[in-house]
C-alpha positions as CSV (number, residue, x, y, z in Angstrom):
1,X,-7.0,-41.5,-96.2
2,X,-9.5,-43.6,-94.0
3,X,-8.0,-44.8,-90.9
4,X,-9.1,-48.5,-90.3
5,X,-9.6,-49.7,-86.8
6,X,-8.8,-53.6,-86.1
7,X,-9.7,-55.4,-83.0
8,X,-6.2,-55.1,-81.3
9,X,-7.2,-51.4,-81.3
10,X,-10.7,-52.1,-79.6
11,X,-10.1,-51.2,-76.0
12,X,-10.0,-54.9,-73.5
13,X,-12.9,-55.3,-71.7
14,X,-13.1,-57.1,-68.1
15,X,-15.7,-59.2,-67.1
16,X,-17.4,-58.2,-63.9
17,X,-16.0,-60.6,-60.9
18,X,-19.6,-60.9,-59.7
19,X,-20.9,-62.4,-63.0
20,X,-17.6,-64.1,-63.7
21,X,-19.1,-66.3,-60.4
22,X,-22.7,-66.8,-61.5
23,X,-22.1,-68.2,-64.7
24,X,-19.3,-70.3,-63.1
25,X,-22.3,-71.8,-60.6
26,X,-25.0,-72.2,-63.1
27,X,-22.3,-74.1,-65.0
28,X,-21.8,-76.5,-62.2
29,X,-25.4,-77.0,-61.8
30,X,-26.0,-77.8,-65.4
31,X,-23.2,-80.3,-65.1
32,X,-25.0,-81.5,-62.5
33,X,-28.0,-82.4,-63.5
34,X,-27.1,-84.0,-66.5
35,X,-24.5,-86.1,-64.4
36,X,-27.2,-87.3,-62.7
37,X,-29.8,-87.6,-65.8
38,X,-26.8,-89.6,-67.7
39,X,-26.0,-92.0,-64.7
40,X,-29.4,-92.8,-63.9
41,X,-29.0,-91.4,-60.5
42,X,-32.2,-90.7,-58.5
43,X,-33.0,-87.0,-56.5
44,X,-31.6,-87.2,-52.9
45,X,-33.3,-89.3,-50.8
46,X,-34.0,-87.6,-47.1
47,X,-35.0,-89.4,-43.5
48,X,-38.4,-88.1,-43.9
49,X,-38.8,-90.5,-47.2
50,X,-39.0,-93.4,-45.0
51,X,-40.5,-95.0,-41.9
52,X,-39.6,-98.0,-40.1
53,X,-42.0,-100.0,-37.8
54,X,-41.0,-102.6,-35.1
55,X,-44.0,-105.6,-35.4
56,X,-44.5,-108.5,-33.2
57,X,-47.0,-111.3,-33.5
58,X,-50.5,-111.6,-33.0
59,X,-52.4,-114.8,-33.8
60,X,-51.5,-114.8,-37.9
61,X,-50.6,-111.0,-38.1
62,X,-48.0,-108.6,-37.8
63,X,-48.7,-105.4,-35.9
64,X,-46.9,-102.7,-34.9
65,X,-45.9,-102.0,-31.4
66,X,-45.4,-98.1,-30.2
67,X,-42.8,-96.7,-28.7
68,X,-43.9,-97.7,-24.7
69,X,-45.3,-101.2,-25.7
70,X,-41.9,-102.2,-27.3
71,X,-40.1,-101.1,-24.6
72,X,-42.6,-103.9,-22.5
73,X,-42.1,-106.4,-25.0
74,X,-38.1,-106.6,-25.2
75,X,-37.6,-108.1,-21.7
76,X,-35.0,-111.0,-20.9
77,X,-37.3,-113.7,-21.6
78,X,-37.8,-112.8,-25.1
79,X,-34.2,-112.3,-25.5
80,X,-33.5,-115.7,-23.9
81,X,-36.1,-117.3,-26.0
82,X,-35.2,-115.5,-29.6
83,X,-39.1,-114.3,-29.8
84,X,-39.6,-113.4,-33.5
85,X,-39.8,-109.7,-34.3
86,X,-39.9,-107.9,-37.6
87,X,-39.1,-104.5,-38.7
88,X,-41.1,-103.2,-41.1
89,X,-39.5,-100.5,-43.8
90,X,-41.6,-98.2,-46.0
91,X,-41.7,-95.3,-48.2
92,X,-43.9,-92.5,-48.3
93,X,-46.3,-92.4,-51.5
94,X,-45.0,-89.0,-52.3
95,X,-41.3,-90.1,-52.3
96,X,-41.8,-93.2,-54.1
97,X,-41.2,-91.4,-57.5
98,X,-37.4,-90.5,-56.3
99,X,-36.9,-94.3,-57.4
100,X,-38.7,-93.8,-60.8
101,X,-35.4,-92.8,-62.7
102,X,-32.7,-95.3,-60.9
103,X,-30.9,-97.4,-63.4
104,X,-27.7,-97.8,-61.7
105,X,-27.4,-101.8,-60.6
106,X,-26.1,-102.6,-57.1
107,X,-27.9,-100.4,-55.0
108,X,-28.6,-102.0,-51.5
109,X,-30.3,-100.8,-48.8
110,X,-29.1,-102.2,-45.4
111,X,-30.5,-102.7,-41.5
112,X,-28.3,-102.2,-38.4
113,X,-28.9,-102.4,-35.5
114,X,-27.0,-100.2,-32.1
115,X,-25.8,-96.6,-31.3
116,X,-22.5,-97.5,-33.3
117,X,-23.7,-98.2,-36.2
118,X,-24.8,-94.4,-35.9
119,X,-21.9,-93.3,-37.5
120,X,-21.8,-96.0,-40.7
121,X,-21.0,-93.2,-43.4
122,X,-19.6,-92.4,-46.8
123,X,-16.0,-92.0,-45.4
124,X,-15.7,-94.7,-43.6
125,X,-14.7,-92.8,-40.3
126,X,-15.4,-93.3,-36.9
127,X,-16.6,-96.3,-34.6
128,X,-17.9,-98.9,-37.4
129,X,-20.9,-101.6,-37.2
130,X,-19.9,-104.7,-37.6
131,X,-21.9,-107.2,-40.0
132,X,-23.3,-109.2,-36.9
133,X,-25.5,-106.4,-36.0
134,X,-26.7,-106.1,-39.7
135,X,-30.8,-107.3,-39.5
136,X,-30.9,-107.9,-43.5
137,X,-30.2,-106.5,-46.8
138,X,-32.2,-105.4,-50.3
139,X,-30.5,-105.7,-53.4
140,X,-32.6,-103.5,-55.0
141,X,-33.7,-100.3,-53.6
142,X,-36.3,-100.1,-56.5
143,X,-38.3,-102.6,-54.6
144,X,-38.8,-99.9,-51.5
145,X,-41.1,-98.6,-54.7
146,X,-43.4,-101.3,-55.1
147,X,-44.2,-102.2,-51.1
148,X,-43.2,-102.6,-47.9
149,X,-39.1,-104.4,-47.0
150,X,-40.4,-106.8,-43.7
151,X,-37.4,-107.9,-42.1
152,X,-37.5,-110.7,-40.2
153,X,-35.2,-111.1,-37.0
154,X,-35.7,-111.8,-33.4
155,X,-35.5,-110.5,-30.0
156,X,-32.0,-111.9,-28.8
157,X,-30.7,-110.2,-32.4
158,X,-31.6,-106.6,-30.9
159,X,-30.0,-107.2,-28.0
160,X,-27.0,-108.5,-30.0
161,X,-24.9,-104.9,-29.6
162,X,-25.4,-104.9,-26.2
163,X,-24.4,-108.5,-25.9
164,X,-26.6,-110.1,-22.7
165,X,-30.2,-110.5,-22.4
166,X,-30.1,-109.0,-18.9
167,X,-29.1,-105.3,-19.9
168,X,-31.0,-102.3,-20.5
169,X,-30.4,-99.8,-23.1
170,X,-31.8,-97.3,-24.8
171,X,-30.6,-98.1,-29.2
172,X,-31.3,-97.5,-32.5
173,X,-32.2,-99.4,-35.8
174,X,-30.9,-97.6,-39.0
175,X,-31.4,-97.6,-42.2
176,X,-28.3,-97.9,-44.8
177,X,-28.9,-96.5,-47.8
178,X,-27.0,-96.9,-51.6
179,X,-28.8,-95.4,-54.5
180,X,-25.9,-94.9,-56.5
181,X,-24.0,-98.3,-56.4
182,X,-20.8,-97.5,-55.4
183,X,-21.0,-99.3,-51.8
184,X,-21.3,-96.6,-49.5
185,X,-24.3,-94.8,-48.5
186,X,-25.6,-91.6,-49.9
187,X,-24.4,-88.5,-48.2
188,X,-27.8,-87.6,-47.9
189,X,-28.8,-90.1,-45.4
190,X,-25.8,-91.1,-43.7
191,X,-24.6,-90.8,-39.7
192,X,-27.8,-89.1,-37.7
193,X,-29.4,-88.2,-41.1
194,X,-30.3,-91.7,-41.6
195,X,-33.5,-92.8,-41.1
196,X,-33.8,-94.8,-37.7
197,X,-35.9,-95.7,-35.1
198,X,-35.4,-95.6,-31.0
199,X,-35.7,-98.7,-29.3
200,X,-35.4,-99.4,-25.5
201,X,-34.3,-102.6,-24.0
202,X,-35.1,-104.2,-21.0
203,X,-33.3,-107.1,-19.7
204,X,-32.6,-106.4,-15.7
205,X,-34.8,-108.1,-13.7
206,X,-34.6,-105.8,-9.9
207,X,-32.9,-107.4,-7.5
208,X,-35.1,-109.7,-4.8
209,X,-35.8,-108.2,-1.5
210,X,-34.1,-108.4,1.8
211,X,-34.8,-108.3,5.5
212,X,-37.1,-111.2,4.9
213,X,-39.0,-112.4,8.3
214,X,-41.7,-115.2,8.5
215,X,-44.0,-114.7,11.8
216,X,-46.6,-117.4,12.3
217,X,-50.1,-117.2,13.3
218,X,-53.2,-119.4,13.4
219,X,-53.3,-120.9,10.0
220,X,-51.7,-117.9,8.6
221,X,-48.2,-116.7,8.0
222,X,-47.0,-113.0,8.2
223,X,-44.5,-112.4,5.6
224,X,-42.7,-108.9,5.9
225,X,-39.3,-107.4,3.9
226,X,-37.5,-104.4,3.1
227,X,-39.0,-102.2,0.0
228,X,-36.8,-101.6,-2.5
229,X,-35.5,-97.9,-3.3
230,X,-38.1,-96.1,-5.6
231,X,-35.0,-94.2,-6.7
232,X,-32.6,-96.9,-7.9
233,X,-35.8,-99.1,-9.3
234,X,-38.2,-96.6,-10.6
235,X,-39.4,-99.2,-13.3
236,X,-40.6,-101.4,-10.1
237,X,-44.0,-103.0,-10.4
238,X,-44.2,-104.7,-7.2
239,X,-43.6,-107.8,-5.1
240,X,-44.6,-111.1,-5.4
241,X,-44.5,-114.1,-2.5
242,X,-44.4,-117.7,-2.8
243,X,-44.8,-120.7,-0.5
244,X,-44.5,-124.5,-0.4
245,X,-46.1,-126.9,2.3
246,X,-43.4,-129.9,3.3
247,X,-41.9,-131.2,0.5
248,X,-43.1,-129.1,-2.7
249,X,-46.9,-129.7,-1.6
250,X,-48.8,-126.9,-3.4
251,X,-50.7,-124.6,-1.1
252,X,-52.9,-122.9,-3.4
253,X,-54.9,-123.5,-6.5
254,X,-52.8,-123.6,-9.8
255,X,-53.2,-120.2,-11.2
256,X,-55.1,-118.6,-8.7
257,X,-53.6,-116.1,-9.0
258,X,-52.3,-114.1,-12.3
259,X,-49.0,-114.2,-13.6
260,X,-47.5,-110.5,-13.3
261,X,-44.3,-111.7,-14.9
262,X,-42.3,-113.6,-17.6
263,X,-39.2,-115.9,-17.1
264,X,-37.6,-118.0,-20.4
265,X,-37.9,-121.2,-18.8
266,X,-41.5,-120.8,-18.8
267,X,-41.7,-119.2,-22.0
268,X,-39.3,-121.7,-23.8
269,X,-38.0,-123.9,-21.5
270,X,-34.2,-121.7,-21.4
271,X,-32.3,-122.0,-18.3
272,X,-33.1,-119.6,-15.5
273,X,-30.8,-116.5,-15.5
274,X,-30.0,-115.3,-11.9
275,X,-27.2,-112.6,-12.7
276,X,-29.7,-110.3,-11.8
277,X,-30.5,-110.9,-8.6
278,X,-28.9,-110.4,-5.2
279,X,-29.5,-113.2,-2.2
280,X,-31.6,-112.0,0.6
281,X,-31.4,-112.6,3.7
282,X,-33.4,-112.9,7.5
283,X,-33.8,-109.6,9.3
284,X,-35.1,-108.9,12.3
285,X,-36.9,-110.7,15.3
286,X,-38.2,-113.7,13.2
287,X,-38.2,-117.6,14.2
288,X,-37.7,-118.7,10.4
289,X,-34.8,-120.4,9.0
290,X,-33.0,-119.2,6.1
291,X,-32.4,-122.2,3.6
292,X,-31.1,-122.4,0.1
293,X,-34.5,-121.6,-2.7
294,X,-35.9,-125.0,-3.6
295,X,-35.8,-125.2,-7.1
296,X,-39.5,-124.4,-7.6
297,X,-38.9,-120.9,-6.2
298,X,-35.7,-120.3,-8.3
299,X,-37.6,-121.4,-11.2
300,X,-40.4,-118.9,-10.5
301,X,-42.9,-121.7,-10.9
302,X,-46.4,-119.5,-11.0
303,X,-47.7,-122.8,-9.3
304,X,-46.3,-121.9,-6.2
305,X,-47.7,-118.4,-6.4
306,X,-49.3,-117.5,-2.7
307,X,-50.4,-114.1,-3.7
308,X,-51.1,-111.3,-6.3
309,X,-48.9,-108.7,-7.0
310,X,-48.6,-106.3,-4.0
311,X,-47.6,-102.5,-4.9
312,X,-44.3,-101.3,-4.9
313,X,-45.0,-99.5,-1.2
314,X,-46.4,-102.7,0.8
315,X,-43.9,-104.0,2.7
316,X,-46.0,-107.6,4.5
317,X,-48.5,-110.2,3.0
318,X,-50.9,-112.1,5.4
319,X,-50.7,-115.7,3.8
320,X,-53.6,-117.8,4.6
321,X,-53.1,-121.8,5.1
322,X,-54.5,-124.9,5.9
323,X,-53.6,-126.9,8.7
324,X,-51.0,-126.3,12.1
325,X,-47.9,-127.8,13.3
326,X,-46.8,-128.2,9.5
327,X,-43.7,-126.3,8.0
328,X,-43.9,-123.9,5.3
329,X,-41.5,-122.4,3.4
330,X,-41.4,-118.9,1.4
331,X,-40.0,-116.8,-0.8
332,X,-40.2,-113.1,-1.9
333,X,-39.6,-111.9,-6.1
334,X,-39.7,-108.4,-7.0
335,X,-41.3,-107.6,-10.7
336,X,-40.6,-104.5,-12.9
337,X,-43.4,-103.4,-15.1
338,X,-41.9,-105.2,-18.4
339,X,-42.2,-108.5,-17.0
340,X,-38.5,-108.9,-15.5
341,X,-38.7,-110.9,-11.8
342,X,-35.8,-111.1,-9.4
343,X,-35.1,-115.0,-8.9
344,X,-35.7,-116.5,-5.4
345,X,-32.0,-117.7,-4.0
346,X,-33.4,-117.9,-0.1
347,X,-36.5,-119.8,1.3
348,X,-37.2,-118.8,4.7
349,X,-39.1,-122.3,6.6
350,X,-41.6,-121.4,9.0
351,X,-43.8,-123.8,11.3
352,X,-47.8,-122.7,11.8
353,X,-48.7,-122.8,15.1
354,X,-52.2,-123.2,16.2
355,X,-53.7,-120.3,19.0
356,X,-55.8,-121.4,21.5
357,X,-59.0,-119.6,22.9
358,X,-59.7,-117.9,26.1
359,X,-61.9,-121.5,27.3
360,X,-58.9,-124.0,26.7
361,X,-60.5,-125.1,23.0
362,X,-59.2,-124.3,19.7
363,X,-60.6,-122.3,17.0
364,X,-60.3,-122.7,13.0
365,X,-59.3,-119.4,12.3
366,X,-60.9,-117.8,8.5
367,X,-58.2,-116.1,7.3
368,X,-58.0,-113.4,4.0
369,X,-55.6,-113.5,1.7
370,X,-53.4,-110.8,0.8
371,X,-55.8,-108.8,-1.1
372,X,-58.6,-109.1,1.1
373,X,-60.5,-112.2,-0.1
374,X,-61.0,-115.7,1.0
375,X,-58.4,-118.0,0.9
376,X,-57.6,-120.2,-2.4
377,X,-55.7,-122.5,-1.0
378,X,-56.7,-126.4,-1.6
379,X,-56.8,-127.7,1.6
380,X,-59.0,-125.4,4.8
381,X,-59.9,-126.7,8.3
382,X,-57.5,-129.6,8.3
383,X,-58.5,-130.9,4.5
384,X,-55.7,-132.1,3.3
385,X,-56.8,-132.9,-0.2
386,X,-54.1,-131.0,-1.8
387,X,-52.2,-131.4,-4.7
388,X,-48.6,-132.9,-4.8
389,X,-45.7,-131.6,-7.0
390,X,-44.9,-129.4,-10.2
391,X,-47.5,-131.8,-12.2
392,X,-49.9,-130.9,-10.3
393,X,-50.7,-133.8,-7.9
394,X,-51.5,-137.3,-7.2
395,X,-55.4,-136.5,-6.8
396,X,-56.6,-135.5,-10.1
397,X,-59.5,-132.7,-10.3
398,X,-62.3,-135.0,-12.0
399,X,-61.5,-138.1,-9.1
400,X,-62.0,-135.6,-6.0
401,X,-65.3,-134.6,-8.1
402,X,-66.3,-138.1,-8.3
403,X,-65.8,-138.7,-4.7
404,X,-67.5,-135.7,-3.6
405,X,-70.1,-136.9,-5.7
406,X,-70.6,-140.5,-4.6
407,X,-70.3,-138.8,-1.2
408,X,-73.5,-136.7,-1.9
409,X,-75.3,-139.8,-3.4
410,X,-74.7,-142.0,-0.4
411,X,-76.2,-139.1,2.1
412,X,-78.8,-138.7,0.3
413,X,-79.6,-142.5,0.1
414,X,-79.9,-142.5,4.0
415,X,-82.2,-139.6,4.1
416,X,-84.6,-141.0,2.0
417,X,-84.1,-144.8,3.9
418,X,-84.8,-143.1,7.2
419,X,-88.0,-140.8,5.9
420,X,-89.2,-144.0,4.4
């Protein structure tokens, strides 16, 4: 008789733990992967997918500003003035496909601005960015496919996180990224795997000098101060002086010399900030007095300019001026190299004197400005045919030309009358 063998009889066999694992994982990943084919939900999206740009104007265009010309252009007066900027989002060609299989509505993709807003992620953890620092919002990631995102915003709006115009700061703009429509980013770019891009923000203006002295000479005034420490300014571009004859008389031609710097009330009218600045003050063996900054030398009026801009290590300015016996008054500003100037709070009032020769006679004195040159200002050798005020004068340009003119004319009349 044939003994029959059924499969309770078959000995139990045990799958090996090793495989047991490996079928488990490629398991997963098929589940995976047609997850995502069902749902519609692109391949993960990385930093290196995208680039952002910070633009500022130029005639009609927009054009990107690098990493040290940015950090020029976001000074206080643009902040103070809300100077259009625009940040400029793209994807790589290569990455663009990513987008080609996204079906799922509500994506977004987001711009923040401020180190917080580092930590905007998928669990909702940590120090959160709140929607004012948000720069704008796409409803449709899909787009990023097709061109450029530009978002418009301004210069005040970067500053925003930082929340004064006369701050500096080193921040971030990031990117916020949902693919998947569920309101929260994808893991793949969140926290310091988002894409971003460093920004640095200037807003202090250094502080004006002190141990100001004002030392008259022959139609020419010594100005003189303390430097400020290379250490604690290292950003310092140098020093600028001004000066006033009498009452707000102009001493040198209108824009003789080139403006260094950049203030919002003369880039959009804003009032003058002065929390940057600390009052000077007199120092030293000097017969000036110490008077409260007329308004033309807190304003930083580039009218009143009365030299270039002197290095960082100079430390005096020989001012040449017309006329003796009259008061001048002066001012010292210090500059950074973005364009940030310490406000004026003390004018120092100094009278010229006039220096007599060895014979008993006096004599006109020549004297170079601060750079070496001749003198700019408008009056020389006791003209007083200078201008008047902030607008510029009383005596316009084309009327002295006239009279200089008819002057010429009438000279040359005689000549001819008396060779005739």
């Amino acid at each position: 008789m044939e003994s029959t063998t059924t499969l309770q009889d078959l000995p139990r066999l045990r799958p090996n733990p090793c495989c047991l694992r490996r079928c488990r994982a490629l398991v997963g990943v098929s589940a995976m992967l047609w997850a995502a084919q069902a749902w519609g939900q692109t391949p993960f999206l990385t930093t290196s997918d995208f680039t952002l740009a910070l633009q500022r104007q130029a005639g009609g265009d927009w054009v990107d500003m690098p990493y040290a010309e940015a950090a020029t252009y976001l000074n206080q007066a643009r902040c103070q003035c809300a100077t259009p900027v625009q940040i400029l989002v793209q994807m790589a060609a290569a990455s663009r496909s990513k987008l080609s299989s996204l079906t799922m509505v509500g994506t977004q993709a987001r711009l923040y601005v401020g180190t917080n807003c580092a930590n905007l992620n998928s669990t909702g953890t940590g120090p959160q960015c709140p929607d004012s620092q948000m720069l704008g919002e796409l409803n449709d990631i899909t787009m990023l496919s097709q061109g450029p995102w530009a978002v418009p915003t301004s210069v005040d709006k970067l500053f925003a996180a930082a929340g004064d115009c006369a701050v500096t700061r080193t921040t971030a703009i990031w990117l916020w990224l949902d693919s998947t429509g569920t309101g929260r980013p994808d893991d793949s770019v969140t926290g310091g795997s988002a894409p971003s891009l460093g920004i640095e923000l200037d807003g202090t203006a250094p502080p004006a000098p002190s141990g100001i002295t004002v030392e008259a000479s022959d139609q020419a005034m010594i100005v003189s101060w303390t430097p400020l420490s290379a250490a604690d300014w290292p950003d310092l571009a140098g020093y600028l002086v001004f000066c006033m004859r009498e009452r707000s008389e102009l001493v040198y031609i209108p824009s003789y010399y080139d403006n260094q710097y950049l203030t919002g009330q003369r880039l959009c009218g804003a009032p003058f900030s002065q929390m940057a600045s600390t009052p000077s003050s007199a120092a030293g063996n000097t017969t000036a007095v110490e008077v409260v900054a007329p308004p033309n030398f807190q304003g930083l009026y580039p009218d009143y300019l009365c030299s270039g801009l002197l290095p960082p290590t100079q430390t005096s300015a020989r001012l040449g001026i017309p006329g003796n016996g009259i008061p001048y008054t002066v001012g010292v500003a210090a500059v950074d190299y973005d364009g940030n100037a310490s406000p004026i709070r003390s004018g120092f009032v100094q009278v010229s004197v006039q220096v007599s020769n060895a014979t008993g006679g006096n004599t006109p004195v020549q004297v170079p400005d601060d750079t070496g040159g001749n003198t700019g200002h408008l009056g020389r050798s006791g003209c007083s045919c200078h201008f008047v005020g902030v607008d510029r004068g009383a005596v316009p340009w084309g009327a002295m030309l006239v009279l200089g003119l008819a002057r010429r004319l009438r000279r040359r009349g005689k000549r001819q009358r008396r060779s005739s």
